[in-house]
Structure formats: C-alpha cells, structure tokens
N, C-alpha and C positions, 0 to 999 in steps of 0.2 A: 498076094502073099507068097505063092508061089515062084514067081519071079524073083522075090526077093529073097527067100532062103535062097534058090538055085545063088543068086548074085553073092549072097555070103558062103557058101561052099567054094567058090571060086577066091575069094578073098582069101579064103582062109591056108586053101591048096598054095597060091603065091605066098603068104605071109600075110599078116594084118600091119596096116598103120594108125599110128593118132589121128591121121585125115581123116583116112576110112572109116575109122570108128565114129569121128564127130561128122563128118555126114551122114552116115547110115543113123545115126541118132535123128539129128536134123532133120532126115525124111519122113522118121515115123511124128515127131512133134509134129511137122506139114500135115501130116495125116491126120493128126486128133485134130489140132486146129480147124483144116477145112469141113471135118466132121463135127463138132459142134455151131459151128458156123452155119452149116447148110452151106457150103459154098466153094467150088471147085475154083484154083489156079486159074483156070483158062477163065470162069465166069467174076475174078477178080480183076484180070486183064484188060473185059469187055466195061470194065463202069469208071462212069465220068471221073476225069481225074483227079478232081477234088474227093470223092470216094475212095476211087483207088488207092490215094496218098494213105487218107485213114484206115483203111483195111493193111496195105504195106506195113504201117505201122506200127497196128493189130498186131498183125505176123511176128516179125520181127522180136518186139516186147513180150510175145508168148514164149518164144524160143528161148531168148534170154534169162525169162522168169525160170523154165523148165531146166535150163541147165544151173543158173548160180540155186534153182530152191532145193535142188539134190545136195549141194554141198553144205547148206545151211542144217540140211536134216543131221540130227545127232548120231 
C-alpha cells in the first residue's frame, strides 16, 4: 500500500489522467479479486491452460462488473 500511495503522490505532482485513474482502479479490483480468490497473478500464470483461460475470464468479468455496477448505483 505503501508503494502505491507513494505512486499516487507522484501522479498527482505531474497531473492526474483518465488512464491513470482507470488503471490505478484496475489494480486495486486485481487486488480484491486475487484476494477472494486465494490466488496470486503469477500462481494464475502457472495452471493449465484450460484453467488459466477460466480464471482470465474470472478476471476480466469482475473488473467489468466493478466498473459498469458503480454506474448502475443510484
């Protein structure tokens, strides 16, 4: 976490972007996701790729749900 304030204090000294902002989102969804998961990026990497595909896809569909179910909320 630390890291990552430091990374956004830096952001924010240059200016913020729409990128910036939608990946620094993006990393922290990565983050719940692999924490409810029980399951680190690299140890997704490592499983067969018929798994990997389904987990990819996992991903993916979490991130998507997370960003349109914010605009959905009232």
């Amino acid at each position: 976490m630390a890291f990552l304030v430091h990374k956004m204090a830096q952001i924010e000294a240059k200016g913020r972007s729409v990128n910036g902002d939608i990946l620094e989102g993006m990393s922290f969804h990565m983050l719940e996701w692999q924490y409810d998961e029980h399951l680190s990026i690299k140890a997704v990497l490592k499983l067969p790729e018929k798994q990997f595909l389904v987990k990819r896809d996992d991903l993916v569909d979490f991130i998507e749900w997370k960003y349109h179910s914010v605009v959905k909320k009232p």
